[in-house]
C-alpha positions in Angstrom: 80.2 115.6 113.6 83.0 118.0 114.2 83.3 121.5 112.4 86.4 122.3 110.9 87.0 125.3 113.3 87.0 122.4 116.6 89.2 120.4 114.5 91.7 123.7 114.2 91.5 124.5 117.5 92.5 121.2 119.0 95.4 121.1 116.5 96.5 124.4 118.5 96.2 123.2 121.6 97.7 120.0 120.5 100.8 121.8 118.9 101.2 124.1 121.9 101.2 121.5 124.0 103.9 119.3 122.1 105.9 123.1 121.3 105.8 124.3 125.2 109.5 122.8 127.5 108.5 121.2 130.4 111.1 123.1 132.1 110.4 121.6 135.3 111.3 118.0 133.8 113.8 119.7 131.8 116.0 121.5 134.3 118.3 118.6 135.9 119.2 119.0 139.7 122.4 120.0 140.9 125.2 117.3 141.8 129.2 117.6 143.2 131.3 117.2 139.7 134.6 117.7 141.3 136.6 118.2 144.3 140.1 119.3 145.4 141.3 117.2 147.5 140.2 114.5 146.1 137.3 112.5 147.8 139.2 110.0 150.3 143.0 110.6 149.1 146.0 111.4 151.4 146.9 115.3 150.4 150.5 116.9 151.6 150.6 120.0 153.8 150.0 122.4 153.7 147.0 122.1 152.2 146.7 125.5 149.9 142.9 125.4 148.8 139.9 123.4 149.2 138.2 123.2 145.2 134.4 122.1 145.2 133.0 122.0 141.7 129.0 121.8 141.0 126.8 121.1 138.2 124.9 124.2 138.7 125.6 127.8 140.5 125.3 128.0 143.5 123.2 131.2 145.2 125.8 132.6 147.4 123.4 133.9 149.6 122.8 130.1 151.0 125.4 128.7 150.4 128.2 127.6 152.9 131.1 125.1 152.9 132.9 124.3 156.2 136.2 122.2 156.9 136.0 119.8 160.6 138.8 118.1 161.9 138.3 114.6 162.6 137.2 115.1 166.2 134.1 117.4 164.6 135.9 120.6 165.2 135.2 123.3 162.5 138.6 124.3 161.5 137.2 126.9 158.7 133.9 127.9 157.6 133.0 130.0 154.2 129.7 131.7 152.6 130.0 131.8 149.1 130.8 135.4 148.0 128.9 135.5 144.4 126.8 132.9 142.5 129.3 130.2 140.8 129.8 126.7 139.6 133.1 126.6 142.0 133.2 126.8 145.7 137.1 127.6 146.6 138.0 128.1 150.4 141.5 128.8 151.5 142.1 127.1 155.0 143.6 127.8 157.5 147.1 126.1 158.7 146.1 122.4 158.9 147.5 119.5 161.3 148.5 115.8 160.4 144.9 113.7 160.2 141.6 113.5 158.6 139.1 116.1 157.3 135.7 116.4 156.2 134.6 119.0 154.2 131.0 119.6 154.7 128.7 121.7 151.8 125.4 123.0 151.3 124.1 124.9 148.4 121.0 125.8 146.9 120.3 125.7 143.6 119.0 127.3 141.1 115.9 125.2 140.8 115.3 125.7 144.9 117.0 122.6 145.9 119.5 122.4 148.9 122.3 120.2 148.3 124.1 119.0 150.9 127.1 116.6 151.0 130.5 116.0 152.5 134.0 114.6 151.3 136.4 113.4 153.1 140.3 113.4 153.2 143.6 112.8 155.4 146.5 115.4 155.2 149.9 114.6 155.8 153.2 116.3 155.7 155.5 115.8 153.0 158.2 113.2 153.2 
């Protein structure tokens, strides 16, 4: 027969255990929301900024983004300066053709996400 204080003290535990987050579960992992240019459009030159925009901040002190040319050539390469949600790199002068911009960030739950997009610039007509 159970006392009433091992009855109590499993309601604690129980109630605790319903209470406590499981923050683990809880936290969700950090995706790409938004990019400028757009994934796979045709841009005009010159091509001002390049906008990536994440679900989560991003540690600055891993966290890179880097512009190649369609041959592989890094054209530009950035650290991010300050933990944000938005990744903006100003590139340099860009030619006619295709781009990929490459990214990796960690997040704040310790994941390193890592991605590309890719678009084709061309000069205004």
């Amino acid at each position: 027969m159970k006392t009433f204080s091992s009855i109590t003290a499993m309601g604690v535990i129980l109630a605790l255990a319903v209470s406590t987050p499981l923050t683990g579960a809880a936290q969700a992992h950090g995706y790409l929301m938004d990019t400028f240019p757009p994934r796979h459009e045709t841009v005009d030159l010159p091509v001002a900024l390049v906008k990536l925009h994440f679900s989560v901040k991003a540690d600055p002190n891993y966290s890179k983004v880097s512009i190649e040319s369609e041959d592989g050539t890094i054209v530009a390469s950035e650290t991010l300066q300050e933990a944000s949600h938005v990744f903006v790199m100003h590139p340099p002068p860009l030619n006619p053709g295709k781009y990929r911009v490459r990214y990796s960030i960690l997040t704040p739950d310790g994941d390193l996400l890592k991605g590309a997009v890719e678009f084709k610039a061309e000069p205004k007509e």
